[in-house]
C-alpha angles and dihedrals in degrees: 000000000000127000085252103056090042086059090045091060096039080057102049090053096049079053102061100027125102108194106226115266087204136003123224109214113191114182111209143188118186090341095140089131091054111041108068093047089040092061094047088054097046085044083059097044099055102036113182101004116123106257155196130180107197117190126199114196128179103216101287122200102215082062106253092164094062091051089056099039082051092059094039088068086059088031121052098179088060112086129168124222104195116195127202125209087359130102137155133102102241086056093044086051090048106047089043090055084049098053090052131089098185104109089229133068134195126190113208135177112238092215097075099246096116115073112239086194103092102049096104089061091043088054086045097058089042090055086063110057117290122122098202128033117195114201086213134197102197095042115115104276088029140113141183081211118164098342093084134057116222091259090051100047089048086051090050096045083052089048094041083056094048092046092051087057099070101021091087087211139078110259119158087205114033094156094057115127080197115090151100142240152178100262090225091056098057100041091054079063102041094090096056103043119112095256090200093053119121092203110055095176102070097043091054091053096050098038094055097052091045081051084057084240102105116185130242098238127198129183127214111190121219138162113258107227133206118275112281097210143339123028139313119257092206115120149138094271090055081052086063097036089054084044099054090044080058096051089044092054095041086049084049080253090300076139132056115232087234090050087078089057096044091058101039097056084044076058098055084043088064091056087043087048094049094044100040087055093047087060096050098048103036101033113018096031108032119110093013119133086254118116115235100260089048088053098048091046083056101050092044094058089047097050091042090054091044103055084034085070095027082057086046110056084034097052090043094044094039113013088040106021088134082057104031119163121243137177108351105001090057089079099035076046091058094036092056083042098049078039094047085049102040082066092040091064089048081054091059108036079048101044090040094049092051087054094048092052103050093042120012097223102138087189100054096039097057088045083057106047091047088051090054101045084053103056088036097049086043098046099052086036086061099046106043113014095047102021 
């Protein structure tokens, strides 16, 4: 092809192409049933806006990805961005902001609960002046109307408190995944979000202002609507994770979202530990020719090696569930963890002797020592067993 023809098509492209004015990312898991009819209801919402809709899809079994890439060959403002050994909801926002070159961005839920409806007027708003628009529930005007049952709507009003506590700045929905944003703006923040956070919203708004730089925030009311098709996400371990986001922001992000996980199945390891030890002592091991130290040698390997797994599955299926090991690294996985902690333990038993020593406080020493072994154990875990 000549240098000519190659400018007459290029051309005839620029011709007939209308950069997006904003881009709708939807992140998505196991969402097949939602996607086709979602983008025919934000394509007649917006109208004649230029337009994206971005989805990021973690690899979703039901094939979700297919559904998009299928439309993408009749649409050619739908794209899929499809992830491996990666999940959770802040990262999908993220990367889909990333991908995108509209100066404005929109987060939507795939399961139709949000109402599209009201983009324009969210745009609108944007357009204006405001860095930051919140399709909000509990705006005037607003309801959180069939989408919700009555225990979730009473979990949402206790998270929307918790998140007003550290937001700085009055939002009547906090807690909303529907919102837009300057791209700009978002993407300034990006690098210091909480990627493993199940709630985006809140930590933009409170990253930004920690960065100086507060946003200009404007709300849109709508009604939440029941869930269109596919399953709810919803469960107790996105409870935590919101938790331990809320405990980051509240520590200036001293520490990690996932930090709160790590320690409290560490937690739960101690129970399995101390059990674990009672059984051995007092029903496997009793009234067997051993002496006492022997038997308790005996329990205490055993219960080491016990909560040791027990820390483990749960860590990889809860702490890392967006990395979670699999096959054969499942096993080298579990070896570096029993090793980490192996050290971790020698952490402790060394940091907790040097404070005893110096001091004689039994109490503090131990605390310390336990502090030390944790941050220690989560911090190498994280580095090397689930990299």
């Amino acid at each position: 092809m000549s240098n000519g023809q190659i400018q007459e098509a290029s051309v005839a492209l620029q011709t007939n192409f209308r950069p997006p004015q904003l881009a709708v990312i939807v992140p998505s898991y196991n969402e097949r049933g939602n996607i086709e009819l979602l983008y025919e209801k934000v394509a007649l919402a917006l109208g004649d806006t230029p337009w994206e809709m971005i989805v990021v899809d973690d690899n979703s079994p039901d094939g979700t990805a297919d559904v998009v890439n299928e439309l993408s060959r009749v649409y050619a403002n739908i794209r899929c961005v499809r992830r491996f050994g990666r999940r959770g909801l802040a990262s999908a926002c993220i990367e889909g902001m990333a991908v995108t070159a509209a100066p404005y961005v929109a987060v939507i839920d795939a399961d139709h609960q949000h109402d599209e409806t009201i983009l324009p007027l969210m745009l609108t708003e944007a357009l204006n002046g405001a860095d930051l628009v919140v399709g909000s529930r509990f705006a005037k005007g607003g309801s959180a109307g069939d989408g919700l049952s009555a225990t979730r709507l009473s979990g949402s009003n206790l998270a929307n408190r918790l998140a007003g506590m550290i937001a700085g700045q009055a939002v009547s929905d906090p807690m909303s995944g529907f919102f837009l944003m300057r791209r700009e703006a978002a993407l300034e923040a990006a690098p210091k979000l909480a990627s493993d956070g199940f709630k985006i919203l809140i930590d933009l708004i409170v990253t930004s202002a920690r960065m100086g730089k507060p946003l200009k925030i404007a709300e849109v009311p709508y009604t939440f609507r029941p869930r269109h098709a596919g399953e709810s996400k919803m469960n107790p371990l996105i409870v935590i994770q919101y938790l331990g986001l809320w405990v980051s922001k509240m520590t200036g992000g001293a520490l990690p979202p996932s930090f709160l996980l790590f320690g409290l199945v560490g937690g739960t390891g101690v129970v399995v530990h101390l059990a674990t030890l009672w059984f051995f002592t007092t029903v496997l091991i009793q009234g067997e020719v051993v002496s006492q130290t022997t038997e308790f040698l005996v329990s205490q390997i055993a219960a080491t090696l016990i909560a040791m797994a027990w820390n483990f599955v749960l860590n990889n299926n809860l702490t890392y569930a967006d990395r979670k090991l699999k096959g054969r690294r499942l096993i080298t996985g579990f070896l570096s963890f029993c090793a980490i902690c192996a050290l971790g333990g020698i952490a402790n038993i060394s940091v907790a002797n040097a404070i005893y020593q110096w001091d004689h406080q039994t109490f503090v020493a131990g605390l310390s020592g336990a502090i030390m072994s944790s941050v220690f154990n989560y911090a190498v875990t994280r580095a090397f067993t689930w990299k």
